[in-house]
C-alpha positions as CSV (number, residue, x, y, z in Angstrom):
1,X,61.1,-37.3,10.1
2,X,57.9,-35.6,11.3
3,X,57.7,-33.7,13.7
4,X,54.4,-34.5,14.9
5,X,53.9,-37.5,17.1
6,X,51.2,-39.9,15.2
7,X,48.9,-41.9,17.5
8,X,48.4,-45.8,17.3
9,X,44.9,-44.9,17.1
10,X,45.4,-42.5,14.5
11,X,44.0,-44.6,11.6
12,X,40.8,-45.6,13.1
13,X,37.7,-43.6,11.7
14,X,35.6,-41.6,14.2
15,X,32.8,-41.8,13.2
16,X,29.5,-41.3,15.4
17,X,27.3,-44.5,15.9
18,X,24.0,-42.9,15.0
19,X,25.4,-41.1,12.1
20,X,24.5,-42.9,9.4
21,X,21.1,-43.0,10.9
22,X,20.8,-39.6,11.1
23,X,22.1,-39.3,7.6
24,X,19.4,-41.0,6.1
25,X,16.7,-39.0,7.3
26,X,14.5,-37.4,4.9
27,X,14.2,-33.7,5.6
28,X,10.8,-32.3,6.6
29,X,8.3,-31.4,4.4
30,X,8.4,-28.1,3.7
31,X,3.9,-27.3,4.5
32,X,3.0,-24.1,2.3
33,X,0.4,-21.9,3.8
34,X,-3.2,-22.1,1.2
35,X,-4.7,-18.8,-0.1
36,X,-7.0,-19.2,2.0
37,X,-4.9,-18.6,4.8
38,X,-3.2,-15.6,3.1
39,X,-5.6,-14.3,2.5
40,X,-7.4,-13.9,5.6
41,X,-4.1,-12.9,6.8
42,X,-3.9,-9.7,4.3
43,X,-8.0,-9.3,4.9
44,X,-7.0,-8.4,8.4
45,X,-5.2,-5.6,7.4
46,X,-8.1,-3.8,6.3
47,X,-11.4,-2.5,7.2
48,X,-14.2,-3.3,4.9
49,X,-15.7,-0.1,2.8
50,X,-18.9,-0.2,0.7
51,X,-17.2,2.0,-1.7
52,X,-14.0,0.0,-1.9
53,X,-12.9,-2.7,-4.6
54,X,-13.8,-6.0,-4.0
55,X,-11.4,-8.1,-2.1
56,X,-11.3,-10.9,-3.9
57,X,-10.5,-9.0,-7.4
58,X,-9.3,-11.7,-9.9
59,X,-10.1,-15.6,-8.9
60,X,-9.1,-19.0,-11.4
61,X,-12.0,-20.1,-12.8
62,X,-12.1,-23.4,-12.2
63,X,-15.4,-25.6,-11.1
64,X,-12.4,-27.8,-8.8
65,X,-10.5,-25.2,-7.7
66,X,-10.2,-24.4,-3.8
67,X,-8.6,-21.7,-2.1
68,X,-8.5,-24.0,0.7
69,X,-6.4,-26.2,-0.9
70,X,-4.5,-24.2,-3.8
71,X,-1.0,-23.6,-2.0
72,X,0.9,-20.1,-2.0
73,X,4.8,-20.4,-3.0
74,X,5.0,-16.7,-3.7
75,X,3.4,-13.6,-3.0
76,X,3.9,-10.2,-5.0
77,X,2.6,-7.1,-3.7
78,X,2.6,-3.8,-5.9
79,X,0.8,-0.3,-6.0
80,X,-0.2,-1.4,-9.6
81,X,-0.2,-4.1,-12.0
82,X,3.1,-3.2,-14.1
83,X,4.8,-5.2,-16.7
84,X,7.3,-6.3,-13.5
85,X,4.3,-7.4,-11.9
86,X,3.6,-9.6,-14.9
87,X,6.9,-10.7,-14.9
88,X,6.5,-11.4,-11.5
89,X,3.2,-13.6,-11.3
90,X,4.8,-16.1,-14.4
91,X,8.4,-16.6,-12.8
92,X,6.4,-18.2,-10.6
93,X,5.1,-21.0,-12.5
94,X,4.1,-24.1,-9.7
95,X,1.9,-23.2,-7.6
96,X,0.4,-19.9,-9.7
97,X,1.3,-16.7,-7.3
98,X,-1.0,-14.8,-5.1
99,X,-0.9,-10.8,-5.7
100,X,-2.2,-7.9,-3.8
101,X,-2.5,-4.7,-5.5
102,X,-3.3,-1.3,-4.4
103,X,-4.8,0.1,-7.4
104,X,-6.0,-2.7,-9.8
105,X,-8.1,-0.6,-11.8
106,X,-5.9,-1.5,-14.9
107,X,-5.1,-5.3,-14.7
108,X,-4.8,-7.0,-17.7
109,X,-6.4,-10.5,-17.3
110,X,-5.6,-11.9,-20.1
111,X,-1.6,-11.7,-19.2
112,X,-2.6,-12.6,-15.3
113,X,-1.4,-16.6,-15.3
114,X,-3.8,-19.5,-15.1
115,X,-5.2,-20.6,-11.5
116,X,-3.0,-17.0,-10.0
117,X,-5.5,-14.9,-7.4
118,X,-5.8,-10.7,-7.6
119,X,-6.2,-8.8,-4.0
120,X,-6.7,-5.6,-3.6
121,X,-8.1,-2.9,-1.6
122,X,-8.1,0.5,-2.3
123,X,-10.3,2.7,0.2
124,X,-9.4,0.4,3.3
125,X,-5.0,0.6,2.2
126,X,-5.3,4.3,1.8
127,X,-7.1,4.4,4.9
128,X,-4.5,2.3,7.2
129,X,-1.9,1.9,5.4
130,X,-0.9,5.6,4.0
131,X,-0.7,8.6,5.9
132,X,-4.4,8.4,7.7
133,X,-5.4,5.9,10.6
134,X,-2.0,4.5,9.9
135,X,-1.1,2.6,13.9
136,X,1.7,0.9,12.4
137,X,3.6,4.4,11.5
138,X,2.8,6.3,14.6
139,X,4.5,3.2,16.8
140,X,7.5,3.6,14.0
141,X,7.6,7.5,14.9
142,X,7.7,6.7,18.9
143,X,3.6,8.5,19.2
144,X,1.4,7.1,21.5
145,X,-1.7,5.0,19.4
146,X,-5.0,3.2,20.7
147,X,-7.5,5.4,23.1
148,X,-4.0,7.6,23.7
149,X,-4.8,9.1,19.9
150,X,-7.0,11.2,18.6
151,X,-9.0,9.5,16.1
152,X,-10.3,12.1,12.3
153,X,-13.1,10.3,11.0
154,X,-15.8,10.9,8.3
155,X,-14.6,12.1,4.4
156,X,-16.5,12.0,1.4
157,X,-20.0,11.1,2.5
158,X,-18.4,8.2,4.7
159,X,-19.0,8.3,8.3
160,X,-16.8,5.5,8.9
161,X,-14.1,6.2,7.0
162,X,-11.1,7.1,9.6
163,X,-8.8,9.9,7.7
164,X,-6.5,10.8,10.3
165,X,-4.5,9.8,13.8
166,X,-3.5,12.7,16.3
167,X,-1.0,11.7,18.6
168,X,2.0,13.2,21.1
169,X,5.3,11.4,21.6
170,X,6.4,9.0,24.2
171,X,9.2,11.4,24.9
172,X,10.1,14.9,23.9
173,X,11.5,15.8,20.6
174,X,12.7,18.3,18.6
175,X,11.2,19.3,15.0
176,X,14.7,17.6,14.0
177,X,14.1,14.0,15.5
178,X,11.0,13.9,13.9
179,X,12.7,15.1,10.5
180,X,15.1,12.3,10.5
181,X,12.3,9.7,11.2
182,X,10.0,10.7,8.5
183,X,12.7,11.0,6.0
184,X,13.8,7.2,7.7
185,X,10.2,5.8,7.2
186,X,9.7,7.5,3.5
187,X,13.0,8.3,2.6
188,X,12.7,11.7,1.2
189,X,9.6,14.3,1.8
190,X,8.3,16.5,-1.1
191,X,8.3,20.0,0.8
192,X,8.4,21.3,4.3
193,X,6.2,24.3,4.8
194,X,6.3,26.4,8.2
195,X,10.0,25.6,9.2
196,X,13.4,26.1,7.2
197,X,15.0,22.4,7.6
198,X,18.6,23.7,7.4
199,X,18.3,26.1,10.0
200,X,19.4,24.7,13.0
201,X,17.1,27.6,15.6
202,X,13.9,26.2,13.5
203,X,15.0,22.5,14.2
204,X,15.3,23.2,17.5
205,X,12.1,23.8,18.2
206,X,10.1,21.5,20.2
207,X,7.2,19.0,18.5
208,X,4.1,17.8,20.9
209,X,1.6,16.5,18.2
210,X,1.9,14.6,14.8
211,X,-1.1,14.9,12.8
212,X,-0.8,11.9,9.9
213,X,-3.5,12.8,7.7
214,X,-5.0,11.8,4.4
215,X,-6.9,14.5,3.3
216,X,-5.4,18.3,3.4
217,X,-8.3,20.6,3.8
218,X,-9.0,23.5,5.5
219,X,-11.6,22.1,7.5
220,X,-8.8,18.7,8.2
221,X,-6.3,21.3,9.8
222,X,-9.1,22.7,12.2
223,X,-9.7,19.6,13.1
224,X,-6.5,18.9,14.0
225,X,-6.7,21.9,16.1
226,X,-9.7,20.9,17.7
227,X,-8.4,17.6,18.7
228,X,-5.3,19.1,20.0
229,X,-6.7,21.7,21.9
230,X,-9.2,19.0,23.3
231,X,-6.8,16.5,24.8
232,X,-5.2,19.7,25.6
233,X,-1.9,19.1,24.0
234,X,-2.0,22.9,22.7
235,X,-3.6,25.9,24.8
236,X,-4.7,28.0,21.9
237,X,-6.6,26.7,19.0
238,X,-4.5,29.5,16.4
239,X,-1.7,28.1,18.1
240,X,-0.5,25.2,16.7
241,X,3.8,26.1,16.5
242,X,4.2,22.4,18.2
243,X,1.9,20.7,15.3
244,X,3.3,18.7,12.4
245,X,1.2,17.8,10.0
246,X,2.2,15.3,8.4
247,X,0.4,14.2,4.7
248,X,1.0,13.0,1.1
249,X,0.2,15.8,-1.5
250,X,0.4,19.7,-0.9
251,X,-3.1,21.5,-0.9
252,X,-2.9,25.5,-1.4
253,X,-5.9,25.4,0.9
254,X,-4.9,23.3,3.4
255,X,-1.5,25.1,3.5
256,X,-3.0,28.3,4.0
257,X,-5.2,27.0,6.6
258,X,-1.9,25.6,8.1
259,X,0.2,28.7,8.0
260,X,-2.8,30.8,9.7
261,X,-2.5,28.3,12.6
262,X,1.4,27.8,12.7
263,X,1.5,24.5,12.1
264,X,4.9,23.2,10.4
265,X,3.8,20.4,7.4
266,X,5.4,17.6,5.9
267,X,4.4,16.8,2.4
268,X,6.0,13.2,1.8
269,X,4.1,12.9,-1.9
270,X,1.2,10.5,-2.5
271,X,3.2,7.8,-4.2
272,X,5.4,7.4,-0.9
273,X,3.0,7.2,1.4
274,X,1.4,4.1,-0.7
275,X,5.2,3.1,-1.2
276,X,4.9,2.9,2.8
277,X,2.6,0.7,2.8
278,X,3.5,-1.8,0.0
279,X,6.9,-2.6,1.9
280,X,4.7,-2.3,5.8
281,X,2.6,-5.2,4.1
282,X,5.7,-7.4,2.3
283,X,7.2,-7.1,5.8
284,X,4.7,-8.7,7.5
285,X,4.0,-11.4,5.0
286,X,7.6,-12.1,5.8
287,X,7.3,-12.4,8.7
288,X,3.9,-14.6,9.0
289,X,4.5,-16.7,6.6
290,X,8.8,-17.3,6.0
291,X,8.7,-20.1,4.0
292,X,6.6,-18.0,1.4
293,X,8.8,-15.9,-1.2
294,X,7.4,-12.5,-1.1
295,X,8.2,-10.0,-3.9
296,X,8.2,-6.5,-4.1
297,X,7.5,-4.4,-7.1
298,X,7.8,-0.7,-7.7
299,X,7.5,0.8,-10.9
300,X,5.5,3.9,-12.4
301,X,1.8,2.8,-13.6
302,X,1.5,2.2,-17.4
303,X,-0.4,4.5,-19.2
304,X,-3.3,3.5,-20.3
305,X,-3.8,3.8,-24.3
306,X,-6.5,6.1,-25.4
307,X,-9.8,5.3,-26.2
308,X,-10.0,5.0,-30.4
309,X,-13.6,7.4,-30.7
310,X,-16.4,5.5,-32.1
311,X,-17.5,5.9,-35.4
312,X,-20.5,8.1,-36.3
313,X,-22.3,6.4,-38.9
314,X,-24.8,9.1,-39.4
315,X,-22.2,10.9,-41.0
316,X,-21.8,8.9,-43.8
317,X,-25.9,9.2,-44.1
318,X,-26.7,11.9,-45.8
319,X,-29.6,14.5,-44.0
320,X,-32.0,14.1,-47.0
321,X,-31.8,9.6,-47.3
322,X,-34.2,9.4,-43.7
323,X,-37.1,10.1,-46.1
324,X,-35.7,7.4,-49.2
325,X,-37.9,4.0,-49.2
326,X,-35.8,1.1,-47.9
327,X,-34.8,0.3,-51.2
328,X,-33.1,3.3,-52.5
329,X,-31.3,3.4,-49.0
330,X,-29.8,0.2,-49.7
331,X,-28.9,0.9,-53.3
332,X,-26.5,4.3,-51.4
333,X,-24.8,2.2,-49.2
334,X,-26.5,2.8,-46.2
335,X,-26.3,0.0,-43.7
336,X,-29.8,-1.6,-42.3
337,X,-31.0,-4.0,-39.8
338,X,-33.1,-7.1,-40.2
């Protein structure tokens, strides 16, 4: 016997009238963004250098191609072009994948897949992007950004070029807090200089400016100074005890110049801070354009293969044959032009 009561209506399906209506239904298309688009998406990242590699670094040609019309299924972004980046472009075969590179200097084209498109910028990434005029990392480390920060500009013979933001916090902090968010944003740091990180009297100490720089200098760290002392964040331009500096590589010259002034420094290594801004960009993309598989590669740079040295054909000549008639140099061996 069971012991649950069955209702007379029991057998009868329940089924919703517009079901099988809604059933049949195609699903919408899925619309794919052009490279075009992406492009001018990734374009916006970046300001536009004389000295930089040209945007548009690899392009199909193809007398009926169009970026306005070629659709982007997948985009891979890397620091270089390394075998996984290869590996990357061919997995995706339909439509050919659109790559951004940091350094492109040693792209293979002949492994690059038909109708695929190479971006890259170098100047305007390190510039943005790495520790420099980098907005998106000071809002990540809580400093203030826009007309609130303290703009370093001109390096190498470029005016324009913008190689470092000075800012203070939104709140107070401790050399600690800010520890624990560069190690968050880069996961490790090379060196600390000017503070011992596992003594907890040096942590304590309080941080009003964050100098993300991408150039380590002597004349960067007065800089610095003078922009500190300007907005007067410090009082004392040798006085910079509440100044991180935070860069890439380590400088003995900069460090000295750091160490006279009392600044504590953060060296995160170079590779990080481009790191940084491979995963700021893939993020983005992600975020922009979600129907669009974005891939990430990070690998050390190939070595390149040395040059094979040309050979010297005079050597093979000897001194004396320059003053042979033409025929006796041909009877030696020695090659000729016609």
């Amino acid at each position: 016997m069971s012991l649950y009561a069955e209702s007379p209506q029991s057998t009868a399906p329940m089924v919703t009238p517009n079901l099988p209506a809604l059933i049949s239904q195609p699903a919408p298309p899925i619309i794919l963004p052009t490279v075009l688009q992406t492009s001018q998406y990734l374009a916006s990242f970046f300001p536009k250098r004389a000295r930089d590699v040209p945007w548009l670094y690899h392009e199909p040609r193809n007398a009926r191609y169009s970026p306005a019309a070629a659709p982007v299924a997948r985009i891979v972004c890397s620091i270089t072009p390394t075998a996984g980046v290869y590996t990357a472009m061919h997995t995706a075969r339909t439509p050919p994948p659109l790559v951004f590179l940091h350094r492109p200097f040693t792209l293979d084209r002949k492994r690059v897949p038909r109708g695929a498109n190479i971006l890259s910028s170098h100047v305007g990434f390190d510039e943005v992007l790495t520790t420099g005029w980098n907005e998106a990392l000071a809002r990540r480390l809580d400093l203030y950004t826009g007309d609130d920060a303290v703009c370093i500009q001109g390096y190498k013979g470029d005016p324009d070029r913008r190689i470092g933001l000075v800012a203070t916090f939104h709140t107070p902090v401790n050399l600690a807090s800010v520890s624990d968010r560069i190690k968050r944003e880069f996961g490790q740091w090379d060196a600390v200089y000017g503070a011992n990180v596992e003594s907890e009297t040096d942590m304590a100490q309080p941080v009003t400016v964050v100098a993300i720089m991408n150039a380590f200098h002597p004349d960067e760290v007065q800089r610095v100074a003078e922009a500190a002392l300007s907005k007067g964040w410090i009082s004392d331009i040798n006085d910079g005890n509440s100044i991180v500096y935070l860069t890439g590589q380590a400088r003995e010259p900069g460090l000295l110049a750091a160490q006279e002034k009392k600044m504590k420094v953060f060296c995160v290594g170079h590779r990080s801070c481009e790191e940084w801004g491979i995963r700021h960009i893939a993020s983005e993309l992600r975020q922009e354009f979600p129907m669009v598989d974005v891939c990430e590669v990070y690998e050390d740079e190939e070595p390149r293969e040395p040059r094979k040295p040309k050979p010297d054909l005079k050597r093979n000549v000897p001194s004396s044959s320059a003053n042979l008639p033409e025929q006796k140099r041909r009877h030696e061996g020695e090659a000729t032009t016609v």
